[in-house]
C-alpha positions as CSV (number, residue, x, y, z in Angstrom):
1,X,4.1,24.6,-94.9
2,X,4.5,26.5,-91.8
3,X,2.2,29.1,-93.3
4,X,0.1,26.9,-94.3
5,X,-0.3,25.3,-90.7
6,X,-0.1,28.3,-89.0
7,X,-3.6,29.5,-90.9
8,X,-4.9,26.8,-90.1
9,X,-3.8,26.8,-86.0
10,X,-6.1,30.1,-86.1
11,X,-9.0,28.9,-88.6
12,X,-11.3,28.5,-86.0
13,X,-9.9,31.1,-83.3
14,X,-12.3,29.9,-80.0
15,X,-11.2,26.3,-80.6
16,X,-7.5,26.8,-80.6
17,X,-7.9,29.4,-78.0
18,X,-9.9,27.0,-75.6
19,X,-6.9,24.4,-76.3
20,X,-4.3,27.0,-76.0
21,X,-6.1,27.7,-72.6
22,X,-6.4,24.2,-71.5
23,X,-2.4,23.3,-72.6
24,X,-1.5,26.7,-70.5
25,X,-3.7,26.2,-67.5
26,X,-2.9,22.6,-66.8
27,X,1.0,23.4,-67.9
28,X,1.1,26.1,-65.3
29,X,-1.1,23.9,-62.4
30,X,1.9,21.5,-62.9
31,X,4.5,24.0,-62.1
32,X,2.8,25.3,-59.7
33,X,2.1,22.0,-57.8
34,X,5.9,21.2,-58.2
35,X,6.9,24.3,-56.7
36,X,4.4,24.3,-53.9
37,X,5.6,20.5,-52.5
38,X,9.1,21.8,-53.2
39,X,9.1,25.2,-50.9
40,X,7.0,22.8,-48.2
41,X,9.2,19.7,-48.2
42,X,12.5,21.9,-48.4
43,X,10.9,23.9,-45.1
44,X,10.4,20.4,-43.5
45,X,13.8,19.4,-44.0
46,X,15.3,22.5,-42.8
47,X,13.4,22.5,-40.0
48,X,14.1,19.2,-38.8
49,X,17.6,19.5,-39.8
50,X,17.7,22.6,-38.3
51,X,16.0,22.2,-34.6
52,X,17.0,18.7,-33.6
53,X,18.4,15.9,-36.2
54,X,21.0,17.8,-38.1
55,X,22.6,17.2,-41.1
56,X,24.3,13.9,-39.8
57,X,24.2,11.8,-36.5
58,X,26.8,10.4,-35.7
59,X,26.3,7.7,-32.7
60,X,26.6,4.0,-31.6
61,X,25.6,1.7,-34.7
62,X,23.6,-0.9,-32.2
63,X,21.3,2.2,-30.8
64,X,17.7,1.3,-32.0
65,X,16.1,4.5,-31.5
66,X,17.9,7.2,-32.9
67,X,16.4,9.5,-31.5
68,X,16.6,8.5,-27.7
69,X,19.9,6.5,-27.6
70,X,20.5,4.3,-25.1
71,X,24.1,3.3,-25.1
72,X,26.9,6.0,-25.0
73,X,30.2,6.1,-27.4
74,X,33.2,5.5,-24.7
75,X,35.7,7.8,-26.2
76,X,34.7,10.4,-28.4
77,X,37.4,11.8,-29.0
78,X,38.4,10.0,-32.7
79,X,34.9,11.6,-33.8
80,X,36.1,15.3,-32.4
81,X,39.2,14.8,-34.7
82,X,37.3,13.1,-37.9
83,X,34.7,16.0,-37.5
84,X,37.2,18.4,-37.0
85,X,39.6,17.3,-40.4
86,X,36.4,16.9,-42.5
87,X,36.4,20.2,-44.7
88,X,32.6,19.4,-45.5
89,X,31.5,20.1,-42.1
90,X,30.5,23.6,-41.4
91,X,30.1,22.8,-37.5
92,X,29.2,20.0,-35.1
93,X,28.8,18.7,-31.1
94,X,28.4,16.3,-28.6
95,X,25.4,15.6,-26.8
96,X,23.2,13.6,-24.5
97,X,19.4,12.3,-25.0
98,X,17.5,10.6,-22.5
99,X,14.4,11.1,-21.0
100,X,13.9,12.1,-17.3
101,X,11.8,14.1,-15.4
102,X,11.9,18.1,-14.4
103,X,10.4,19.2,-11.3
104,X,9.6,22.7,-10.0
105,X,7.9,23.6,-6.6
106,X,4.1,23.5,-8.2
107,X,4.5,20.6,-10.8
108,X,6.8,17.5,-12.2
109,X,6.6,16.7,-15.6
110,X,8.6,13.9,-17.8
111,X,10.2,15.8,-20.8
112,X,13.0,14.9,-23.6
113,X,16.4,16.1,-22.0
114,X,18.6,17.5,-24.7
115,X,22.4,17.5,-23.1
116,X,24.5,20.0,-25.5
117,X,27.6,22.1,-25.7
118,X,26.3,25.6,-25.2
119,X,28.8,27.2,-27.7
120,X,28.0,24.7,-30.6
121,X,24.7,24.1,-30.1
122,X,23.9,27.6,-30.9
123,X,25.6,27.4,-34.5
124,X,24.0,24.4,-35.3
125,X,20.4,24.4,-34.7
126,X,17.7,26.9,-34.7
127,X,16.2,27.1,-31.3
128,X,18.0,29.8,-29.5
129,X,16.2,31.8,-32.5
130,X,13.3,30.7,-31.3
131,X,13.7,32.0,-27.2
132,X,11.3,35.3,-26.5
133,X,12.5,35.0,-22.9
134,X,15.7,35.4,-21.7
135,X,18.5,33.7,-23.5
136,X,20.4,30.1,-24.9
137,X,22.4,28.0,-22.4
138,X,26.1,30.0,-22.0
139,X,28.8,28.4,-19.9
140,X,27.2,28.1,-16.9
141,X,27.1,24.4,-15.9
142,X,23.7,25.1,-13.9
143,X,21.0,26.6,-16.6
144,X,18.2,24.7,-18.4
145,X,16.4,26.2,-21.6
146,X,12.6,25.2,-22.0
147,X,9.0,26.0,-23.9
148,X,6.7,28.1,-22.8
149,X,3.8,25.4,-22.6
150,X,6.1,23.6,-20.4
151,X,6.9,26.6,-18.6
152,X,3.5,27.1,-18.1
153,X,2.7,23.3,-16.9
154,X,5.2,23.8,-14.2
155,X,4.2,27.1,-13.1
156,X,7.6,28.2,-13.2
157,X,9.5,32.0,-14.6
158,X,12.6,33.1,-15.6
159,X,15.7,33.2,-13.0
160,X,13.7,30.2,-11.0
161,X,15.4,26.7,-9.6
162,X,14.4,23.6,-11.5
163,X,15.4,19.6,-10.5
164,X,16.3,17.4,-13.3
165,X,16.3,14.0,-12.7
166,X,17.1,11.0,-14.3
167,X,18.8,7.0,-14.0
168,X,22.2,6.9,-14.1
169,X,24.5,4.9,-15.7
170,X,25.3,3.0,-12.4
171,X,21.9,2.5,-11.6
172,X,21.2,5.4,-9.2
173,X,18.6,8.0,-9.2
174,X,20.5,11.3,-10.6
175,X,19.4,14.8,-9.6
176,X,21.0,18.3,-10.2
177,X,19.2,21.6,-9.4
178,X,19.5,24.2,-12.6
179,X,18.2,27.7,-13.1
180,X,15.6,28.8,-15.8
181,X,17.3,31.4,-17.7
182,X,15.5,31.0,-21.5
183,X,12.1,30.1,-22.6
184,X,11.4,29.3,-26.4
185,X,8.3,29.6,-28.5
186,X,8.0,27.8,-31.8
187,X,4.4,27.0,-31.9
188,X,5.0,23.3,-32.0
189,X,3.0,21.9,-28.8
190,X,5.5,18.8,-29.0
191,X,8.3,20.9,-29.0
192,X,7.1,23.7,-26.9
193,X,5.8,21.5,-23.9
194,X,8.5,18.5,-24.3
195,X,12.1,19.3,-24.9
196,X,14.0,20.6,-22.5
197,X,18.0,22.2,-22.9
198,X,20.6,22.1,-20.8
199,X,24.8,22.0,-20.7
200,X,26.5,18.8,-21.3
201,X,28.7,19.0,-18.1
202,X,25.5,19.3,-16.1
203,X,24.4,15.3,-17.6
204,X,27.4,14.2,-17.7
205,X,28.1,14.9,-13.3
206,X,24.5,14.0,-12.7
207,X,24.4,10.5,-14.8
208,X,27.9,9.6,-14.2
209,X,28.8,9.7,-17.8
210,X,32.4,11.0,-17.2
211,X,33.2,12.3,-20.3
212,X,31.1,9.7,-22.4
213,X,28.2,10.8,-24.6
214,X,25.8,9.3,-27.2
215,X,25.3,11.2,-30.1
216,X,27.0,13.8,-32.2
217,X,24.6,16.1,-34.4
218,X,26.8,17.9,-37.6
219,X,25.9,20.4,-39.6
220,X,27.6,20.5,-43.1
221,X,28.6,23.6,-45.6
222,X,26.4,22.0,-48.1
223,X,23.2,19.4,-47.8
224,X,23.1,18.5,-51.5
225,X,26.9,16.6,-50.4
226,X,25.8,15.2,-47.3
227,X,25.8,11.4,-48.6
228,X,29.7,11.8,-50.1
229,X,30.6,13.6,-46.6
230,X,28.7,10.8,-44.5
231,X,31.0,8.3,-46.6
232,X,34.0,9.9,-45.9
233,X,33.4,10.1,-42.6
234,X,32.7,6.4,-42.2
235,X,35.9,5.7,-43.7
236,X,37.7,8.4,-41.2
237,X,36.2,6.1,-38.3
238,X,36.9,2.8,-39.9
239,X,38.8,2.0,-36.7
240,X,35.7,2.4,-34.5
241,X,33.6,-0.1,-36.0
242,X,30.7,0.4,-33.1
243,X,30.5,3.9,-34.4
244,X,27.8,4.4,-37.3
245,X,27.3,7.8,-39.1
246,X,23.7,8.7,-40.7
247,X,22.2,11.0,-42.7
248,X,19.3,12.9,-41.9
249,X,17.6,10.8,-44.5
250,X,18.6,7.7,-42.3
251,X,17.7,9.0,-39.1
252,X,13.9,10.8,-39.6
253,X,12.4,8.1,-41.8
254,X,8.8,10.2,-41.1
255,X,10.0,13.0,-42.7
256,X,11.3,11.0,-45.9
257,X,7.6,9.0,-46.3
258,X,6.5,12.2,-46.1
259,X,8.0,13.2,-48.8
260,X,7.6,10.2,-50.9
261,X,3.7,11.0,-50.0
262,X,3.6,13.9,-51.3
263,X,5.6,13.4,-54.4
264,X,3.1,9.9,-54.9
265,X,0.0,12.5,-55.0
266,X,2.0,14.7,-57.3
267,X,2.3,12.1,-60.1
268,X,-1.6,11.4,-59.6
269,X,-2.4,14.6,-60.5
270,X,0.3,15.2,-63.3
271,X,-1.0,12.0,-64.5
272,X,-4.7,13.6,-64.8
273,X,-3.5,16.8,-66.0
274,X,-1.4,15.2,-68.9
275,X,-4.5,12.8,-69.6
276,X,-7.0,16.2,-70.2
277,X,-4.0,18.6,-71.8
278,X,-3.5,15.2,-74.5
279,X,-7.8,15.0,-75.0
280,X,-8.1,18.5,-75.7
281,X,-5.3,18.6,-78.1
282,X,-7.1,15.8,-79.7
283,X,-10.2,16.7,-79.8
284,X,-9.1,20.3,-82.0
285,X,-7.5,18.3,-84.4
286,X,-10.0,15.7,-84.8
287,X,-12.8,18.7,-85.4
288,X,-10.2,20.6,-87.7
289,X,-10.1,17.6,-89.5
290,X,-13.2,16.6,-89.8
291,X,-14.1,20.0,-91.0
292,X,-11.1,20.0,-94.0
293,X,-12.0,16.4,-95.1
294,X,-12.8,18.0,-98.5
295,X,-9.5,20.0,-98.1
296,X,-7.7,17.9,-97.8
297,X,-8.9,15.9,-100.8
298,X,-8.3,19.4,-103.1
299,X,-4.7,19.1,-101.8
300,X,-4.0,15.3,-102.5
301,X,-5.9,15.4,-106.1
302,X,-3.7,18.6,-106.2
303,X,-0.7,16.0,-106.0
304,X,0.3,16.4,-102.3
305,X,2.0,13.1,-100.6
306,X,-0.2,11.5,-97.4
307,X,3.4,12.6,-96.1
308,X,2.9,16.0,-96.9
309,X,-0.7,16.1,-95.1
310,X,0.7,13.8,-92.6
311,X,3.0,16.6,-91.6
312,X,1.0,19.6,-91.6
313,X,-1.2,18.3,-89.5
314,X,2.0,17.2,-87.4
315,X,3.2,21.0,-87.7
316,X,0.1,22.1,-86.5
317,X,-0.1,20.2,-83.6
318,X,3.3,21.3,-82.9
319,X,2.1,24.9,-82.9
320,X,-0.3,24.3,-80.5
321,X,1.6,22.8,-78.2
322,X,4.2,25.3,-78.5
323,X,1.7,28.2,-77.5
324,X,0.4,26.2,-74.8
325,X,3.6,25.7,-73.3
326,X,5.0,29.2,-73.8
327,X,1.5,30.6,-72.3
328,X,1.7,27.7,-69.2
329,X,5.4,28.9,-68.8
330,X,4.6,32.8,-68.2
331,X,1.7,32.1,-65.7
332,X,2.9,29.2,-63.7
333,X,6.2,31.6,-63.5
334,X,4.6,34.6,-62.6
335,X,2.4,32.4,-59.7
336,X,5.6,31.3,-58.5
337,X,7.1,34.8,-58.3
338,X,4.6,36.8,-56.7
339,X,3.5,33.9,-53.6
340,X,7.7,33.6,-53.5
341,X,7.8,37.5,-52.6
342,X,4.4,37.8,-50.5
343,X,4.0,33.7,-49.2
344,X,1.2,31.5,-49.8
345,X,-0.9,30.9,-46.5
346,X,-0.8,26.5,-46.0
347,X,-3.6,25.3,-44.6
348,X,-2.0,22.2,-43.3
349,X,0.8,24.5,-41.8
350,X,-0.8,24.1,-38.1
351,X,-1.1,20.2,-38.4
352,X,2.1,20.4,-39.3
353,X,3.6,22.5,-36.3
354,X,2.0,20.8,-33.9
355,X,4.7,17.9,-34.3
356,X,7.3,20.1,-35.2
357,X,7.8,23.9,-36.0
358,X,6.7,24.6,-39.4
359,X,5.3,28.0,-40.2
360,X,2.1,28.6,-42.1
361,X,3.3,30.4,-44.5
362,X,5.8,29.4,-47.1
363,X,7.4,31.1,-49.7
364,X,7.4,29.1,-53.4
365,X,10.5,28.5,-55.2
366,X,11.3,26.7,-58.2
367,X,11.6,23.4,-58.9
368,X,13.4,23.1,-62.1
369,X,14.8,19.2,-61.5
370,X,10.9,18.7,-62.2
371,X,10.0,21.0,-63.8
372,X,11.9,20.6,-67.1
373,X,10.2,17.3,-67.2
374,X,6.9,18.5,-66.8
375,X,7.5,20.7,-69.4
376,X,8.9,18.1,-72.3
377,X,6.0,15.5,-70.8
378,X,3.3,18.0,-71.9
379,X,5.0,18.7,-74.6
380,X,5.7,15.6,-76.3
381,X,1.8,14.6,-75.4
382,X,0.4,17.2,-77.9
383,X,2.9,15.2,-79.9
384,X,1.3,12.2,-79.3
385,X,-2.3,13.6,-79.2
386,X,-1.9,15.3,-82.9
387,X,-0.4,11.9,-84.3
388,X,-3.6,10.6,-84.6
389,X,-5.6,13.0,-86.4
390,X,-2.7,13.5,-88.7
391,X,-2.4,9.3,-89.4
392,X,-6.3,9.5,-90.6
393,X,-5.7,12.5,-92.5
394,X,-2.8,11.1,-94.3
395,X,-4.7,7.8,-94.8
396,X,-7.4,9.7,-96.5
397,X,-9.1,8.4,-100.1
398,X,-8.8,11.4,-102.9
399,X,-12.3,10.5,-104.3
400,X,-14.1,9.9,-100.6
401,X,-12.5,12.9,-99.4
402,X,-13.8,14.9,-102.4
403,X,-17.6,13.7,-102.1
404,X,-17.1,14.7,-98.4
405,X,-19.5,17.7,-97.5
């Protein structure tokens, strides 16, 4: 029988070629797709995870912006030890957000004040990779870290005094002078021209914060545990029930929708892609058949079972969806390959950046959590789409088929 089907798979050589094409093309489109929103939505989380929101937050449970806070934690030091016993967490530190204003002698401008430990800020997030101009914050209590648009707004250079300023906790105007000594570029106008850096102990004289601060950004060993090491934590701090600890899922709910977004439109067009891959499978079998009416008669009068017809023309279908797959497999794989060595240029890359650095080229990878069910979806629709054609075939009259011509 599989000789049989196989002859007949290649009877008509354009046809099965044009439906080998279309199974290939639209199987390969698929993994391609998959792969492209993979490479872009894991640079979007590693971005964001990696400039500002971390792994996990952990912070006061009554804050309703996460990413300003507005009320400190009182004594850190329980979170210091639970991040320090966790094994899961690669690093982690304490910090300070709040909006203020930095003034130089040609401008004022209000910015985002991002109040770190120098030491651990470094290992946790990506900015100092960012600086072209002098370097990250070191232990100096006095220096500040900024873009170069900003740098730019406030006409201001390297080794130059800056004023921060901001409310303090007991209601008075706070002020300390620092000194420029690092400028960052990461082609993100929000970023570039709104975030500013500078130490802890610096926020902490100038609001009169003590040793108080409001948020502690972690970075862990591995992201694909995050949700069982943001559990455990919360059971470490059981004790401190005004202290909550978040996910980066829970704490940039833009970047999730985002995501979902994406994924929605991917369905849409795997939906469309399944829906032609299934008509042109069924329409080569419903030609072959028409075609091998009369065959098919010669082989029933012959004695063969509506079974036996019913699964040739299963077994051919079968074949055809096999090629399709196995030709869909080697191009969508060799797609992925060569833009995940030489990068695939993304339009929407600078839309992108402009909120947050993203670069405009990314670099595909595999998606094989999808992609496997891409794979048996198509699959099991040339399936489907040969049933058909081989239910009217096995249905077939002896004498009708006979007269057919």
């Amino acid at each position: 029988m599989l000789t049989l089907a196989w002859r007949n798979v290649w009877r008509n050589q354009r046809r099965s070629l044009i439906t080998l094409i279309s199974i290939g093309s639209g199987l390969a489109a698929i993994l391609f797709g998959q792969s492209m929103i993979k490479s872009v939505q894991v640079q979007l989380v590693e971005k964001a995870t990696g400039i500002i929101i971390g792994h996990i937050r952990v912070m006061r449970g009554d804050v309703k912006d996460l990413k300003v806070p507005e009320k400190n934690i009182d004594d850190p030091a329980p979170i210091y030890k639970a991040l320090a016993a966790e094994p899961g967490v690669e690093t982690f530190g304490a910090r300070i957000l709040f909006t203020g204003l930095v003034s130089s002698p040609a401008n004022s401008k209000g910015v985002l004040i991002c109040a770190v430990e120098p030491h651990k800020e470094r290992k946790i997030v990506q900015i100092p990779k960012y600086i072209n101009q002098g370097h990250f914050l070191t232990g100096n209590p006095h220096e500040i870290v900024m873009g170069d648009k900003l740098a730019e707004d406030l006409d201001v250079r390297l080794g130059e005094k800056l004023v921060v300023m901001a409310q303090a906790t007991d209601g008075s105007l706070g002020a300390e002078a620092a000194r420029l000594v690092g400028i960052y570029h990461t082609a993100s106008a929000t970023f570039d021209g709104q975030i500013i850096y500078v130490p802890l102990e610096l926020c902490q004289q100038m609001l009169a914060m003590g040793n108080k601060v409001n948020d502690f950004i972690v970075r862990v060993k591995n992201i694909q545990e995050v949700d069982s090491i943001r559990d455990r934590l919360a059971r470490a701090l059981k004790d401190h029930p005004a202290v909550k600890v978040y996910t980066w899922r829970e704490v940039d709910h833009e970047l999730v929708g985002i995501q979902r977004f994406q994924n929605a439109i991917l369905f849409v067009v795997l939906i469309i892609i399944f829906v032609i891959v299934s008509l042109g499978i069924l329409n080569t079998l419903l030609m072959s058949l028409f075609e091998r009416i009369r065959e098919f008669g010669v082989l029933m009068a012959m004695g063969a079972k509506p079974r036996f017809i019913l699964r040739l023309v299963l077994l051919e279908s079968f074949l055809l969806g096999l090629m399709g797959l196995a030709l869909g497999l080697v191009v969508g794989s060799i797609l992925i390959l060569y833009f995940g060595k030489t990068g695939l240029p993304l339009p929407i890359g600078d839309a992108i950046s402009y909120f947050m650095p993203f670069d405009s080229v990314i670099y595909m990878r595999f998606a094989w959590d999808k992609h496997w069910v891409s794979i048996v979806a198509v699959f099991v629709a040339s399936l489907i789409s040969g049933l058909i054609p081989a239910l009217r075939a096995s249905r077939l009259k002896v004498a009708e088929a006979l007269r057919h011509v």
